[in-house]
PASEBA-1860 file (N, C-alpha, C; in nm, 3 decimals):
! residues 70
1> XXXXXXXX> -6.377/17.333/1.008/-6.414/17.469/0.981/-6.346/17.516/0.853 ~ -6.416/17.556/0.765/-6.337/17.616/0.662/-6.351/17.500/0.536 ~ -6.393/17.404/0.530/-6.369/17.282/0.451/-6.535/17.246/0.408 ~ -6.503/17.246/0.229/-6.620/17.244/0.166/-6.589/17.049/0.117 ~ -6.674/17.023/0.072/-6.684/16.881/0.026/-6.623/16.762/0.115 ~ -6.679/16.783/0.233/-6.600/16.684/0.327/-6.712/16.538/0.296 ~ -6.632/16.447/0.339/-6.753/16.352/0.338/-6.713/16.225/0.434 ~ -6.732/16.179/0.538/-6.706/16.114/0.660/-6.758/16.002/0.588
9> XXXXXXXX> -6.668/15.897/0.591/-6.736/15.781/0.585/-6.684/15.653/0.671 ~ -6.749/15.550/0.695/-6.772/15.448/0.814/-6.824/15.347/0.795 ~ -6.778/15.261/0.844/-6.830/15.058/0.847/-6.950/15.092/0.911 ~ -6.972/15.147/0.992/-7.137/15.142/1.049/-7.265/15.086/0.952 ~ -7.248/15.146/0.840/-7.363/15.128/0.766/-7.329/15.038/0.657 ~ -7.151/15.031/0.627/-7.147/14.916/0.536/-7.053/14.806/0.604 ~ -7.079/14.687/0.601/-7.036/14.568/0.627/-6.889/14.588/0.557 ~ -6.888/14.596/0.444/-6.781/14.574/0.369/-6.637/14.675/0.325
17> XXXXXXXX> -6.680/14.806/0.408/-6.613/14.878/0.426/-6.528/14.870/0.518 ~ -6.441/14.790/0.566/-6.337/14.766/0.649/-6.283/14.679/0.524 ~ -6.329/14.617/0.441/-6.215/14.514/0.380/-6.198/14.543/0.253 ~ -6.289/14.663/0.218/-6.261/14.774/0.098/-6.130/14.865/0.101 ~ -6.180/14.932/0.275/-6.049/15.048/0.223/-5.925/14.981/0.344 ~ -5.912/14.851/0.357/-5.844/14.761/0.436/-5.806/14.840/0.613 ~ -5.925/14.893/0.619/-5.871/14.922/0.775/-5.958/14.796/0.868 ~ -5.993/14.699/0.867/-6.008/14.613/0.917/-5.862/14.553/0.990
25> XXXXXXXX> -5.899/14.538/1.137/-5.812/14.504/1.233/-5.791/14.325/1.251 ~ -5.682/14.272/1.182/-5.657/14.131/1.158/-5.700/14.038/1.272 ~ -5.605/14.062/1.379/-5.551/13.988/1.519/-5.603/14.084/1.611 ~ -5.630/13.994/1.710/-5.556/14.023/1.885/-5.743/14.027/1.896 ~ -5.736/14.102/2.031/-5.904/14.090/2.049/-5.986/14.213/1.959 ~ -5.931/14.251/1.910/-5.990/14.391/1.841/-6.003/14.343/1.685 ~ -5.970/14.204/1.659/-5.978/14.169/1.541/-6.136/14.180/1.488 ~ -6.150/14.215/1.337/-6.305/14.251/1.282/-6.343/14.362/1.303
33> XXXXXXXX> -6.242/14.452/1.402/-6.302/14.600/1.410/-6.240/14.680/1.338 ~ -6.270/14.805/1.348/-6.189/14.903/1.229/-6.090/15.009/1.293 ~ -5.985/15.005/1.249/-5.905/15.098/1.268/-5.945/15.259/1.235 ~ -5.866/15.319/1.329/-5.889/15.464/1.280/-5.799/15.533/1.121 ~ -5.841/15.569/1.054/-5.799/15.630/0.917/-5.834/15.706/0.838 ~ -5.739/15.823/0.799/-5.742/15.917/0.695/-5.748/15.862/0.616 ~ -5.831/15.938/0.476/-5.762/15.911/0.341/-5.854/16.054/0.260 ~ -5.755/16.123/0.208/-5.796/16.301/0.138/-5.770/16.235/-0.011
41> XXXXXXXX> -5.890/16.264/-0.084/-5.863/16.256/-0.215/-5.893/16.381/-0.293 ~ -5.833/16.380/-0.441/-5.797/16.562/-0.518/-5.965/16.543/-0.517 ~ -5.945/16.633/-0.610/-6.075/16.681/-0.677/-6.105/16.555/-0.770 ~ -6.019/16.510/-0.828/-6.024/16.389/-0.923/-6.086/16.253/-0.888 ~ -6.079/16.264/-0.764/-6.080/16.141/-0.693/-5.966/16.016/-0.639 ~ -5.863/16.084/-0.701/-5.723/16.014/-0.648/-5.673/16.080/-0.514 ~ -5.653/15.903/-0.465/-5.580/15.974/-0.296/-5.447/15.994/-0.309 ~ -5.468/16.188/-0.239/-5.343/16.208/-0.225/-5.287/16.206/-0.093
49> XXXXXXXX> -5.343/16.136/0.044/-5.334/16.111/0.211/-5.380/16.024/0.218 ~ -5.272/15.926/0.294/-5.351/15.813/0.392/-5.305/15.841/0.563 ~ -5.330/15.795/0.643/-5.286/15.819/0.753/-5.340/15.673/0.842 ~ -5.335/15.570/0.872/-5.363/15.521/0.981/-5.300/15.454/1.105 ~ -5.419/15.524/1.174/-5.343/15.480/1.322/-5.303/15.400/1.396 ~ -5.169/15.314/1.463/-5.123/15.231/1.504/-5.212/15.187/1.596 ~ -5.258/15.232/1.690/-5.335/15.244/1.823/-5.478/15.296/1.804 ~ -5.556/15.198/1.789/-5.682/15.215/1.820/-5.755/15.326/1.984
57> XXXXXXXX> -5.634/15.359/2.019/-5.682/15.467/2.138/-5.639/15.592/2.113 ~ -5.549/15.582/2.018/-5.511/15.719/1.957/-5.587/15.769/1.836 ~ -5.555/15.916/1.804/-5.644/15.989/1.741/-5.559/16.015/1.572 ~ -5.582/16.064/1.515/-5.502/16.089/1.383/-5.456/16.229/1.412 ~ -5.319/16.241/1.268/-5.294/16.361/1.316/-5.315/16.452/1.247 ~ -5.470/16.529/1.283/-5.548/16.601/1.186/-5.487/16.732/1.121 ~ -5.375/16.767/1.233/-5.306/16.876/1.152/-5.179/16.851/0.998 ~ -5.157/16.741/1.063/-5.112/16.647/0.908/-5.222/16.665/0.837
65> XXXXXX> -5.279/16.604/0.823/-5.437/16.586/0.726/-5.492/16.715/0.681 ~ -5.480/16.833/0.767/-5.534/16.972/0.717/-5.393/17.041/0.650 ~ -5.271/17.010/0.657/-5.141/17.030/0.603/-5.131/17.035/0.465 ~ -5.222/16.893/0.454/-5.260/16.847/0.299/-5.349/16.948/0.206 ~ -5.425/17.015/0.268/-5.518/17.065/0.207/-5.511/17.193/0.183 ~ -5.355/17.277/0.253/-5.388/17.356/0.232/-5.281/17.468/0.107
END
């Protein structure tokens, strides 16, 4: 709410997006899947947030992530 130029993006539609922005999961049985992860970039296009999550059952911590922005 409140947030102009958001833009969600996801391995769903690209193959190669897990080994682009390296959240591809190495080992164990979850290996080839994607981790959960922030990343806020300026206006410029440089990231100024990354965030990812240890635990694929856990969530990020979006109030970190909106901390950033404001």
């Amino acid at each position: 709410e409140g947030l102009e130029n958001v833009e969600t993006l996801s391995g769903f539609r690209d193959e190669n997006f897990a080994k682009s922005y390296q959240t591809e999961i190495a080992d164990g049985p979850l290996a080839g899947l994607e981790s959960r992860a922030v990343v806020i970039l300026d206006e410029k296009g440089m990231v100024i947030y990354t965030q990812q999550v240890p635990e694929i059952v856990d969530e990020p911590d979006y109030e970190a992530a909106l901390a950033v922005l404001k």
